[in-house]
C-alpha positions in Angstrom: 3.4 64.3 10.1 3.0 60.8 11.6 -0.1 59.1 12.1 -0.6 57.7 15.6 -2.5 54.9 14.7 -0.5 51.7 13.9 -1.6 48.4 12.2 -0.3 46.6 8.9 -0.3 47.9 5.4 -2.4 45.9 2.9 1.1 44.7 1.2 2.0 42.9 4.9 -1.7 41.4 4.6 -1.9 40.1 1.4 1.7 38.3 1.8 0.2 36.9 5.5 -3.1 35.5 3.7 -0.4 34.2 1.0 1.8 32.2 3.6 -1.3 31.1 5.4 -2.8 29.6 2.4 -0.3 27.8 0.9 0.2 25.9 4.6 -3.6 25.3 4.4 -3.5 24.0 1.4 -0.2 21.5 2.4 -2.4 20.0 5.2 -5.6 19.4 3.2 -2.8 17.6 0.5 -1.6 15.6 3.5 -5.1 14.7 5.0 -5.6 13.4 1.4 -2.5 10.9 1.1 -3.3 10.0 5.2 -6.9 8.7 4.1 -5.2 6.9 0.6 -2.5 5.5 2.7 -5.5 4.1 5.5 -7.5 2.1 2.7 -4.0 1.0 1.1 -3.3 -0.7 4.9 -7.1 -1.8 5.6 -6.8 -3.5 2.1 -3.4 -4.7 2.8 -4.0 -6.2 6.1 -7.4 -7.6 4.7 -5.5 -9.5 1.7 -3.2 -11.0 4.6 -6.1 -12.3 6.3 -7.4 -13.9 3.3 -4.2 -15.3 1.8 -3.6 -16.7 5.6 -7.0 -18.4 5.5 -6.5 -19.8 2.2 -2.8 -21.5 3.9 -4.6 -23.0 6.3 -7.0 -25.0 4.1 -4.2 -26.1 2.5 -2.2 -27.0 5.3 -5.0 -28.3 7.2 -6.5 -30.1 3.7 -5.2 -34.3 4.1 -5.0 -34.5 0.5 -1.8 -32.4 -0.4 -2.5 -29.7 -3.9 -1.4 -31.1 -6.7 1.6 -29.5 -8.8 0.9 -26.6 -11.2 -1.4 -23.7 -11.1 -4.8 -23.1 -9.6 -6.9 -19.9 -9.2 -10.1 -19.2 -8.1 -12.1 -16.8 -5.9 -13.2 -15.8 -2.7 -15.6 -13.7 -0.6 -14.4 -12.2 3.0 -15.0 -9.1 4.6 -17.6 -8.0 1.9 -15.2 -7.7 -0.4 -14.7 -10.2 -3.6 -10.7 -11.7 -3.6 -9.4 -13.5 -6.6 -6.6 -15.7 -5.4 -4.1 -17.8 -7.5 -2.2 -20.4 -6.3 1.9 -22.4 -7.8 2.5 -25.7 -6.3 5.8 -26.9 -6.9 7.9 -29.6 -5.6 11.5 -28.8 -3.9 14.7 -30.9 -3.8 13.0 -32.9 -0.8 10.6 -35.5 -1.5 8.4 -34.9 1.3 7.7 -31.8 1.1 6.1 -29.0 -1.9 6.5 -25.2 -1.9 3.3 -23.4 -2.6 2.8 -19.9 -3.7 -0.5 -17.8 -2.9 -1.3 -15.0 -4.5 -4.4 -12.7 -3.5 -5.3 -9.4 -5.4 -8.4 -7.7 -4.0 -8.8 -4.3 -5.9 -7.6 -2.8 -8.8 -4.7 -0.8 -9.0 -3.2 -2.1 -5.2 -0.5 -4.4 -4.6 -1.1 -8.0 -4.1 -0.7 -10.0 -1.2 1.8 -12.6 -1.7 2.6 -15.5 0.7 4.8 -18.7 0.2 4.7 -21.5 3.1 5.5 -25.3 2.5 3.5 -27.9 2.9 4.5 -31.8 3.8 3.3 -34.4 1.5 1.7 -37.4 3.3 
């Protein structure tokens, strides 16, 4: 005898809620690495900002840096950026390669830009 009423058995449940949960859990994984990824760029693009500034006071400076290392730090966005700077002259006279290096927090990559200056 055959029941007329039809609907799932509790195996056919518990193997749904089983699916559904692991693809639940796969987005709130996701979301995770979406929001670590987001500060990584607003840190990123903030350290480029920085590391640009600090070109431009060199570049703009009419006393050329002088060869060798410098370091020091910095305050933008409310954040705290410790920057280091290589000076080093290249094959022409005229001009020096420089090296800027800005880290803003712990663990992230640093921003790292090169330009070259003219000597006046």
């Amino acid at each position: 005898m055959r029941s007329t009423q039809q609907g799932f058995t509790l195996l056919e449940m518990l193997v749904a809620l089983a699916v559904f949960s692991l693809a639940a859990l796969a987005l709130v994984r996701l979301q995770g690495v979406t929001l670590r990824t987001a500060a990584d760029l607003d840190s990123k693009a903030l350290g480029q900002i920085v590391a640009r500034n600090l070109m431009v006071d060199v570049q703009s400076d009419p006393v050329p840096p002088s060869v060798g290392d410098e370091a020091g730090d910095v305050e933008n966005g409310g954040r705290r950026w410790h920057w280091s700077r290589t000076v080093k002259p290249t094959d022409d006279q005229r001009l020096l390669q420089v090296d800027l290096t800005v880290d803003g927090q712990p663990g992230a990559s640093p921003v790292v830009l090169s330009f070259v200056r003219v000597v006046e």
